[in-house]
C-alpha positions, 0 to 999 in steps of 0.5 A: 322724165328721169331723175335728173329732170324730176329734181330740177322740176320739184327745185323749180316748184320750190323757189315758187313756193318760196317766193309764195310763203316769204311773200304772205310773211311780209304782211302778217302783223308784228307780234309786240315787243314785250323788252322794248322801251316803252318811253319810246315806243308804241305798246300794245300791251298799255294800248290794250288797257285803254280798250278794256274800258272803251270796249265794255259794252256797245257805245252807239252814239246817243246811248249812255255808254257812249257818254262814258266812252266819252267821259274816259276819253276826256279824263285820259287827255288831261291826265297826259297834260292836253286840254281836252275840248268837246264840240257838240252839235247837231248834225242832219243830213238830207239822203233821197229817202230819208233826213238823218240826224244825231247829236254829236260830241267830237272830242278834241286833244292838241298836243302843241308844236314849237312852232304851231305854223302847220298842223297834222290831225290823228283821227278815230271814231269811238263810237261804235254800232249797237250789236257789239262793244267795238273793240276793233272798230274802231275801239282800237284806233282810239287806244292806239291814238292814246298810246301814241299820245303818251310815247309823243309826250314823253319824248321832246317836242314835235314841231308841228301841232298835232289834233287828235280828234276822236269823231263821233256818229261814224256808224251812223253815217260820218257825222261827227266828222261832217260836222268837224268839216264844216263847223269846227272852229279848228277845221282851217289849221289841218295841213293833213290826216291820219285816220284810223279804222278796221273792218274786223278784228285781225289782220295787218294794218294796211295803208288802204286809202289815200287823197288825191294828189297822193305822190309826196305824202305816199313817198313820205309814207314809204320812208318811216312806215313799219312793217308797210302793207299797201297797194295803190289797188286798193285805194282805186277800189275803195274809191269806186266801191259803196264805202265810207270812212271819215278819211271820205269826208276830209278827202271832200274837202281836199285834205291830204291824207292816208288811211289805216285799218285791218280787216281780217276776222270779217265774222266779228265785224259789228257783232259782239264778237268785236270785243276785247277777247277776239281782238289780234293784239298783233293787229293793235301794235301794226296799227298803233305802230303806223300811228305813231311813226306817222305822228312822229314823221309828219310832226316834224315836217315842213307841209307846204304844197304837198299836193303832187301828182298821183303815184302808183305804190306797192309794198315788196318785202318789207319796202313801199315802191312807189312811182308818179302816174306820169310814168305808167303810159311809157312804161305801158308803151315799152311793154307793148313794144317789147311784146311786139318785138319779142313774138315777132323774133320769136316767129321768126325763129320758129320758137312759135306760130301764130297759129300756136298763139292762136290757140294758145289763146283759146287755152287760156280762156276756156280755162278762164270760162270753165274755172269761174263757170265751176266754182261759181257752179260749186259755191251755189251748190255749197251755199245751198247746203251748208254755208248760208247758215254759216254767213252773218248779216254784215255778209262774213262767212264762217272758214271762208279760208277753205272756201277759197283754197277749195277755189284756187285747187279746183282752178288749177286742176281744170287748168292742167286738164285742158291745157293738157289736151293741146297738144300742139302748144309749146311753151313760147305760144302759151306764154306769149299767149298770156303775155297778150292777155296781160298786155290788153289788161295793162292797156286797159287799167293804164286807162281806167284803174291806173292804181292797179297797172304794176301788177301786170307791167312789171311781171309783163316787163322782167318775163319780156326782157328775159324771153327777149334774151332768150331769143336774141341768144338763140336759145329759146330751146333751154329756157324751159329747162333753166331753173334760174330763168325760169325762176326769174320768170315767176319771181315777180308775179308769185311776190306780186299777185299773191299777197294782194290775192289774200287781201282781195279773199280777206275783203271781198265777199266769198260769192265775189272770190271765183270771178277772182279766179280770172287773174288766177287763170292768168297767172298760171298761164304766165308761168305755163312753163312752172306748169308744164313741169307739174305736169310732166310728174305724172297724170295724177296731179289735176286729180289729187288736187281736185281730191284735195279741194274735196277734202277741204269742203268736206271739212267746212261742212263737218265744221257747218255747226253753230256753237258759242264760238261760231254763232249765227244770225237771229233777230228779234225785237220788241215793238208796243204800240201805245196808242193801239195799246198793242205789241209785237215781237217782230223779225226781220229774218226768217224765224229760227229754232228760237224766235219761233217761240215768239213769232208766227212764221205765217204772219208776214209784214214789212218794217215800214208798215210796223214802224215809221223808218224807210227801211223796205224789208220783209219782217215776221210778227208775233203777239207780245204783251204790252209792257209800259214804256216813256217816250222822249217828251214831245212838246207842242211848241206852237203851230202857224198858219201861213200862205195856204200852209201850217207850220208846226214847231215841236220840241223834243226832250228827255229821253236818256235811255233812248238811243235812236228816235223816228218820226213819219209824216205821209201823203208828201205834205212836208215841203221844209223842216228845220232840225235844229239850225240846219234846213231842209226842202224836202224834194216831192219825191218823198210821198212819205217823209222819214226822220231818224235822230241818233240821241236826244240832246240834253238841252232838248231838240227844236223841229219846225216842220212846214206842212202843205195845206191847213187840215191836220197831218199825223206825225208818227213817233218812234223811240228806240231803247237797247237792249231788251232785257228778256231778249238778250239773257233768252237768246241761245249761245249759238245765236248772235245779235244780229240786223237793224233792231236787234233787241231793241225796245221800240215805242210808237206813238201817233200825234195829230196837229 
């Protein structure tokens, strides 16, 4: 290669990692503006002194920080001039293996329009889970709403009426907004919704989810949405994956509606690290600017049929495309024609042999096979070594960063080592080859995830219509040489794949990552010609890249440490036994350094032989000394036999410091219940009946259990206090709170009736 072929390959290499950088820089989260008016825009900075007091400290539904979130709430709308409402219910829930149930405050703020004939409804839930304060989740979708309602407020009048409804029990399974569908008296107004959510404590605010019949509120979306960061991808993936946010409950009922959150930051997701301190601010004011921008859109609309045809949408730099559904089967059928078109000329030609595809082909996916087979290979080995340690409960990992870099270095050298060893492919064959691969993806997520189509139509359409010049124009030969085409060619799928790459690493799992390396594959085969001029400076660059990914883990493993900053998982609780007048320290993980001074490593049990919850999991034990603690009072309202059956009416009461209560019934007796108004037949499928409640309601409780047969049945109480105070100021900096029960207090009694 001489000088003159060396620069126009490092200018090549260059525009693509241009495109690359420009790319990522699109979707990093605005920093707040700190001369903006803020009397007309949103500000992070105000919204961060509402967190302060919402992220305290964990606010569980049913704890008592959870009522002073609550009662902050309440005090902030009337201070803005709305008439805050509470609606208080009790929800239950019958699942497969357990009835769920919570008492539930959803609190309500209306800020009126001039004409109140539609309504728009902003949501977030303030409740959060127990091992942490929640200033992400969703701590900062409830102070962007506050926000917003302030800028909203100081501005004219909207004209439609727009519901900031704050949902409690979300982490407890969407409660509180199953009960606003299904009993709110405001539920008939709501033309559509805004919810906001996180799932980590950094990132850009995505668009990540939408109704069905999205087409109208997408383009509506892509007009006013600042900074935009969203691909219909990824809203068919939330669809088909085993998550749940409150938008799932208002999507059941068929309200228009779209969906934010950030989620970048996985290692402080429900631990204590989601608090104030580690929260992005930039993230805040992403999110807080959707908010309001949406608000102030939508609040001004006429929502009448705004259910259209499904679109197809992505953002591009700084913009939302978006397109109807209708459109992806011609566009995929001009792709395959084109295809057809541009490999049959270019056989003809002799650009390319069948042959040459053929193997072309082969290429591709024995890079395909080797690359996943290596770093799933590689992962095993690192994960055996040192990461496991560094992974949480919630499945995050500490510098899962490097992991992925390590991935993508080590797929592109064994792409360059075996594509270099067919020598008889050209270039034409081996982008015709990709093309092909492309093809049959487009084909079959036209058919099946039809969100997702536009990563490959439109690089697959621009590469065709400039291969198809190239050979119409007779010179097949230059492209390869052409820094322009060539650039052209890698344009759309670097700006495409790359970002939506770094979202896919920031929320799928790092196990999940190499299979990823499929599209990486391809992608490199797509721009083979870009390659082939990698190659061409010299046989050290497959080497060095594999020396640099080495690098990279070297240093994940010298950063492998736990400290105060990165700490890991320990679990530890306290269980008494009232009755037995015994107690136990008990582990759902393997002991550690730690909890090895409470906890025998060879007494091995399972929760639900320690406590009354259908939770099937391997638990270690200890002797702990038996300390005195109050259940909820448990009153015997009256029992009645009837038809062969018993029927037994208990009254659950007190209990302000008890965050959750439990309750087992054995030997597939329990044939109904009654948790308040709500009834139930249980299926005889449950030979055990388990019962979880989130909070004991002031006014108390009323359970009306129908029991097969007269003879006595014992009904097994729990009641769960948070947290353990001797377990929370012993546990080392290096260790984080972590799993189900962690330093709770859980109390057990037995009554037979």
């Amino acid at each position: 290669m001489n000088n003159n072929q060396k620069i126009k390959t490092i200018m090549i290499l260059s525009f693509a990692f241009l495109f690359a950088c420009i790319s990522l820089y699109t979707i990093i989260p605005p920093s707040p503006d700190k001369n903006a008016d803020i009397s007309k825009n949103f500000s992070a900075d105000r919204a961060i002194q509402h967190l302060n007091h919402i992220a305290k400290a964990a606010h569980p539904s049913g704890s008592v920080e959870n009522e002073k979130v609550r009662n902050y709430l309440i005090e902030q709308l009337r201070l803005m001039g709305l008439r805050p409402e509470v609606e208080h219910s009790n929800h239950a829930s019958l699942y497969p293996k357990m009835l769920t149930g919570g008492d539930m405050y959803n609190v309500i703020g209306k800020l009126e329009g001039t004409s109140s004939d539609h309504a728009i409804m902003m949501s977030a839930h303030y409740d959060s889970v127990q091992q942490g304060p929640g200033a992400s989740d969703d701590g900062s979708g409830v102070a962007a709403l506050l926000e917003t309602i302030r800028v909203l407020q100081s501005g004219p009048p909207l004209k439609n009426d727009i519901y900031f409804i704050f949902t409690d029990g979300e982490e407890q399974g969407l409660m509180g907004a199953k009960e606003f569908w299904t009993k709110s008296k405001h539920k008939q107004k709501m033309d559509l919704i805004i919810n906001l959510e996180a799932r980590g404590t950094s990132g850009p605010s995505i668009m990540f989810q939408t109704s069905d019949q999205n087409g109208w509120i997408v383009k509506e979306f892509a007009k006013v949405a600042p900074n935009p960061v969203t691909s219909s991808l990824l809203g068919n993936l939330f669809e088909i994956m085993p998550n749940d946010s409150d938008l799932t409950v208002s999507n059941e009922n068929k309200i228009p509606g779209l969906n934010f959150a950030y989620g970048d930051g996985w290692t402080g997701y429900h631990t204590p690290h989601d608090d104030v301190k580690h929260l992005d601010i930039r993230s805040l004011e992403h999110q807080g600017q959707n908010a309001l921008a949406m608000a102030r859109h939508f609040g001004q609309m006429e929502l009448n049929n705004i259910k259209k045809e499904n679109a197809v949408y992505f953002n591009f730099f700084g913009v939302v495309i978006s397109y109807s559904y209708y459109w992806i089967y011609p566009l995929t059928g001009l792709i395959v024609l084109l295809f057809v078109m541009v490999t049959t000329f270019a056989v003809k030609k002799k650009g390319a042999t069948y042959k040459g595809l053929g193997m072309g082909l082969l290429a591709i996916l024995l890079a395909v096979i080797a690359s996943i087979l290596a770093t799933v290979l590689i992962w095993m080995g690192v994960n055996a070594l040192w990461a496991e340690k560094m992974t949480l409960f919630s499945g995050a990992i500490y510098d899962s960063l490097y992991y992925q870099w390590a991935f993508l270095l080590f797929t592109a050298s064994i792409c360059f080592l075996i594509w270099r060893k067919f020598h008889s492919i050209n270039e034409w064959e081996m982008t015709l080859s990709a093309i092909f691969l492309g093809v049959i993806f487009l084909v079959l997520l036209t058919q099946f995830l039809p969100g997702a189509s536009y990563l490959f139509a439109w690089p697959l359409l621009v590469s065709l219509l400039v291969l198809g010049w190239a050979v119409w124009k007779n010179k097949m030969d230059k492209i390869s040489s052409n820094s322009w085409l060539l650039s052209l060619i890698s344009f759309l799928p670097v700006v495409l794949f790359i970002p939506l790459l770094k979202l896919l690493f920031t929320f799928f799992p790092i196990s999940l990552v190499p299979y990823l390396m499929l599209l990486v594959v391809w992608l490199l085969a797509l721009v083979f010609m870009h390659c082939k001029q990698l190659f061409q400076l010299g046989q050290w660059v497959p080497y060095t890249l594999i020396g640099i990914a080495v690098v990279v883990l070297a240093i994940s493993f010298f950063r492998s440490t736990p400290n105060a900053d990165r700490p890991i998982d320990s679990n530890l609780f306290y269980v008494v036994d009232q009755d037995k007048k015994q107690a136990q320290w008990v582990t759902t993980q393997q002991p550690d350094d730690w909890t090895k001074k409470y906890i025998s490593t060879a007494n091995i049990s399972n929760i639900k032989a320690i406590l009354p919850f259908n939770y099937d999991k391997k638990a270690w034990v200890g002797n702990a000394p038996v300390r005195n603690y109050q259940m909820p009072k448990i009153k015997l309202v009256k029992t009645k036999k009837k038809q062969g059956n018993k029927r037994v009416h208990i009254r659950l009461s007190g209990g302000t410091d008890v965050q959750n209560m439990y309750l087992a019934i054995p030997d597939g007796r329990v044939q109904k219940i009654k948790i308040g108004k709500e009834s139930f037949t249980i299926p005889s499928t449950m030979q055990t009946f388990y019962y979880k409640q989130a909070g004991v309601p002031k006014q108390g409780l009323d359970v009306m259990v129908e029991i097969k047969g007269e003879q006595p049945v014992e009904f097994t109480f729990g009641a769960e206090q948070h947290p353990d105070p001797e377990i929370r100021s012993n546990r080392p900096s290096h260790l984080i709170t972590s799993g189900l029960f962690d330093e709770s207090i859980l109390v057990i009694k037995r009554i037979t009736y």
